[in-house]
N, C-alpha and C positions, 0 to 999 in steps of 0.2 A: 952079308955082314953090314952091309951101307943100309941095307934096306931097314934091316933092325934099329941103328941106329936113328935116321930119319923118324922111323915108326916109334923113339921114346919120344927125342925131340916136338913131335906134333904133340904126342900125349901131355906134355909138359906143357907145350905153348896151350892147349886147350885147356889144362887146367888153368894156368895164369891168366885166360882169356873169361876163363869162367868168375874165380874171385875177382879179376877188375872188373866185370858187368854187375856182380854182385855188390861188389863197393860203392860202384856209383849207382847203383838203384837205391841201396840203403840210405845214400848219401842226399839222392833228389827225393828219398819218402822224408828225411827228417826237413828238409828243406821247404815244401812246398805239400807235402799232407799238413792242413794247421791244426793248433792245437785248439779243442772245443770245449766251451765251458757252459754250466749250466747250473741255476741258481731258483729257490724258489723260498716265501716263508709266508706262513700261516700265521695270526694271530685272531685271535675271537676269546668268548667269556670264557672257555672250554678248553683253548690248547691253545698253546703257543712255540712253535718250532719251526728250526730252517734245513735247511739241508742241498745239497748239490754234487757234482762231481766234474773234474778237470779228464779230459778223452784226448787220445791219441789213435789216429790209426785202426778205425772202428773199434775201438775200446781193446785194443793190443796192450797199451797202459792205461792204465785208467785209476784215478786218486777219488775217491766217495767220501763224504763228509757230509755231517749232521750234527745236528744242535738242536735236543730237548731235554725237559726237565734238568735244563742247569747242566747237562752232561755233553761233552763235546766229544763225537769220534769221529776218526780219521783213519783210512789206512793206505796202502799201496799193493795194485794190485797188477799182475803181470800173468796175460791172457787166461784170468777170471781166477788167481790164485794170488792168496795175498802173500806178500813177501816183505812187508815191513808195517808193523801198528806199532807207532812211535809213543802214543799213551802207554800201552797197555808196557813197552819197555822200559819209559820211563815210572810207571808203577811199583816195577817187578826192580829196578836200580832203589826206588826208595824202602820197599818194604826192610831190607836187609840194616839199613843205614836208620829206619827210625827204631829198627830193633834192638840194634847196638847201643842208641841210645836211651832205650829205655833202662837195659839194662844198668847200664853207665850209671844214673838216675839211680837206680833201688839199691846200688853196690855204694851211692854217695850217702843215700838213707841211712843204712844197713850203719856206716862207719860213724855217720853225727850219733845213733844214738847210743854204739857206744861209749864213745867220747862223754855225750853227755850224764850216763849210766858211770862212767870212773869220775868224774868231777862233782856228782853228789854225795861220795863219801869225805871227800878234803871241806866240801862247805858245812858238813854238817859236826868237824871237829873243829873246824874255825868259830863254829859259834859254840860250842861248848867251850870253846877256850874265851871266846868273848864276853861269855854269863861270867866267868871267873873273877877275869879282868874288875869287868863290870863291879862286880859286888866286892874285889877288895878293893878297888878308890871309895867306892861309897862307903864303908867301914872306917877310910882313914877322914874321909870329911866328916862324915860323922865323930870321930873323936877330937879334930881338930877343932868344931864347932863346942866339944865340952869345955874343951882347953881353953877355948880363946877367952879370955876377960874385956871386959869395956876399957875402949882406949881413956886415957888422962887428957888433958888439956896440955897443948903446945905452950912452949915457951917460949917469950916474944923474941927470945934473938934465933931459935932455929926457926920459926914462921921469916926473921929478916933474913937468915941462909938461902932460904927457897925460893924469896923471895928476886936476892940477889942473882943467883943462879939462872931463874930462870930471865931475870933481862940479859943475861950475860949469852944464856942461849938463843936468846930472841935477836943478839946484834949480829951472833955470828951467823945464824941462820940467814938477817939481811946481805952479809957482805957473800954468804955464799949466792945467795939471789942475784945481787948485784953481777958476781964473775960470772956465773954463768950467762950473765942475759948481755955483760960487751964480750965474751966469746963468741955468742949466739951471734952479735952485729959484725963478730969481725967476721965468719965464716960465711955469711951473708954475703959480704962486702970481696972475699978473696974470690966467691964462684960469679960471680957478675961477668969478668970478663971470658970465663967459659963459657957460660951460656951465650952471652952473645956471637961466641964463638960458635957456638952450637945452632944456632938462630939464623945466623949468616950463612952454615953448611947447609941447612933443613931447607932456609930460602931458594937457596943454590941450586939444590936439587928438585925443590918443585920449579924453579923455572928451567929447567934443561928438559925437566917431564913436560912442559908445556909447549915447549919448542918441539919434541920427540913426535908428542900428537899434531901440532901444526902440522910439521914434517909430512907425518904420516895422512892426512886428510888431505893434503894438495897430491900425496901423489896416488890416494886412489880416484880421488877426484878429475886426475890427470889419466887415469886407466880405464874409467868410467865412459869421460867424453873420448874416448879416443877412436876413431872410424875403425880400427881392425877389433876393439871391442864391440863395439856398437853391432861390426859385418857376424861376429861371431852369435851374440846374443839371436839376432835375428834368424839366423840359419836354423839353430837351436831352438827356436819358436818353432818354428814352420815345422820340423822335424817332428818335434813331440807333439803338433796338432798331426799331422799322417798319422804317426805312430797311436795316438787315442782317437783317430776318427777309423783304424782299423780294430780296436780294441773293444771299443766301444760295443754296447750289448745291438744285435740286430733284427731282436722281436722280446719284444717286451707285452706282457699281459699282467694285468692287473686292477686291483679294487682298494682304495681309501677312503678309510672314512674317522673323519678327526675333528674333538671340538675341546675348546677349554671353557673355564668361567669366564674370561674375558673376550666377547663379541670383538675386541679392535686388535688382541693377540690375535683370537682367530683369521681376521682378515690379513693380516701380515704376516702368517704361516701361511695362507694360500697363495698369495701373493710371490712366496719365495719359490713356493712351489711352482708355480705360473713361471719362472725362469729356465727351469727344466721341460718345456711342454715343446718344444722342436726336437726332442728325445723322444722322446713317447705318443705326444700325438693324442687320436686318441683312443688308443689302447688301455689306456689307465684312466679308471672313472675316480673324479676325486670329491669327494661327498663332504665338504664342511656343515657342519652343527654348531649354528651361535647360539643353542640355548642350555646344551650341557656338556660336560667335560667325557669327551667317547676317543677310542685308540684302537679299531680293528680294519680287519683286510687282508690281503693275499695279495702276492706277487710274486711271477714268476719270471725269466729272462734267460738268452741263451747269446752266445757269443762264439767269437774265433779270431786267430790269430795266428800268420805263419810267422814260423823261425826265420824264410827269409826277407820279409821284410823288417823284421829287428835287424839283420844281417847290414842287410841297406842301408841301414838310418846310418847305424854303426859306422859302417864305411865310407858314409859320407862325411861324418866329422872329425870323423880319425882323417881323411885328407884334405880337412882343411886348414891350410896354415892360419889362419883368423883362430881357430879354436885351439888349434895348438899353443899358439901364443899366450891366450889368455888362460891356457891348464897350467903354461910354464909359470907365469905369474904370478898363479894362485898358490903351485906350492913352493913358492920361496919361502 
């Protein structure tokens, strides 16, 4: 009975001994297998397209992408079987959604021309009712114009009525000018000491905003020069040159060849190019043309990078209090 039991026990310990070797092999392949990249693009009179693919683990994963004729694809691909094309899903999301809305669309047609189809029977007895109209006022002017005889001549005391009348309306009209315009000065005169009430808050407030910014400029000014800022920034430098001097592509081949209308453009695009030339080396032929405007070539490039030395970088900033300090800083 001992023996039995013994005899599970081992089987148990071997199994647990099996998935923790298994755990950490998995664990040192994503670690130190790096990830490989690989890039290349063609242009000439004839085609123009790029294309490459991100590797793992002798192409265990492996992500393929291309770009021609205006058309980008991409997929994801898990030991030579793809298992995610993120176009082709987001295609297959819109087709439904711009269907819906077509319909939408022909269903809001559909209903304007009814609407418009009922609204041209009311317009077309509005204006039968307007001819009506119409021609009984012209009937009555017309008759009124029989009727009317030639006026008489005024007599000279209702021409002085009219006369009187209207300076009578002419003074009242001034004195109504007159109140209106010392209304007009005294309501002037009662908002003055608002506004300057208003003048003196507005002022208030842009100098407590100016003081606010002062504030604030001394004391990034003050987090700026400050030596645990300064020790942070610096680490942080160094970091992100390791981390792009291992990123960085480590065989490049290629062909350029490039000119504009302008001979002294052209030298100051090779010029910038000449910047990049302890990259490349001379692997990359670069052919300028000062006498006509040209844009073809090929180039191709390949690269790597392990997860653990993102790992590293990582861990190095995360322990250090310099960088700490100034993450806590930053999000106050």
């Amino acid at each position: 009975m001992l023996q039995i039991l013994f005899l599970i026990i081992k089987i148990i310990g071997i199994i647990l001994a099996a998935l923790l070797g298994l755990a950490l092999l998995i664990l040192l392949l994503v670690l130190f297998v790096p990830v490989r990249y690989r890039a290349y693009g063609i242009r000439s009179s004839r085609e123009c397209r790029a294309g490459g693919r991100v590797s793992w683990l002798l192409r265990l994963l492996c992500i393929p992408f291309s770009f021609q004729d205006g058309e980008l694809e991409i997929k994801v691909k898990l030991l030579g079987f793809t298992i995610l094309d993120p176009l082709k899903e987001e295609e297959a999301f819109r087709e439904p959604v711009q269907r819906k809305t077509e319909q939408s669309a022909g269903k809001e047609e559909e209903t304007a021309g009814e609407d418009s189809e009922r609204e041209e029977v009311p317009a077309e007895e509005n204006a039968g009712e307007a001819d009506a109209s119409g021609s009984f006022e012209a009937s009555q002017a017309d008759e009124a114009e029989t009727s009317a005889q030639p006026a008489s001549e005024r007599d000279a005391e209702a021409a002085a009525e009219l006369e009187n009348e209207a300076s009578e309306g002419r003074f009242f009209g001034l004195l109504r000018d007159l109140r209106r315009f010392f209304r007009a000065v005294i309501r002037f005169f009662r908002k003055i000491p608002r506004k300057l009430k208003n003048l003196k808050c507005t002022f208030q407030r842009f100098c407590d905003k100016i003081k606010r910014m002062v504030k604030r400029y001394r004391e990034m000014k003050a987090f700026a020069l400050d030596e645990r800022t300064k020790a942070a920034v610096s680490l942080v430098w160094k970091q992100a040159g390791i981390l792009l001097g291992q990123a960085l592509p480590r065989k490049i081949r290629g062909r350029l060849h490039f000119g504009t209308e302008d001979p002294a453009l052209t030298g100051q695009i090779l010029g910038a190019i000449g910047i990049f030339y302890p990259l490349f080396m001379d692997n990359v032929k670069v052919e300028p043309d000062f006498e006509k405007p040209a844009l073809d070539g090929e180039l191709s490039l390949k690269g790597r990078l392990r997860i653990v030395t993102v790992l590293r970088i990582a861990w190095r900033l995360y322990r250090d209090k310099n960088v700490r300090y100034v993450y806590r800083r930053l999000n106050r």
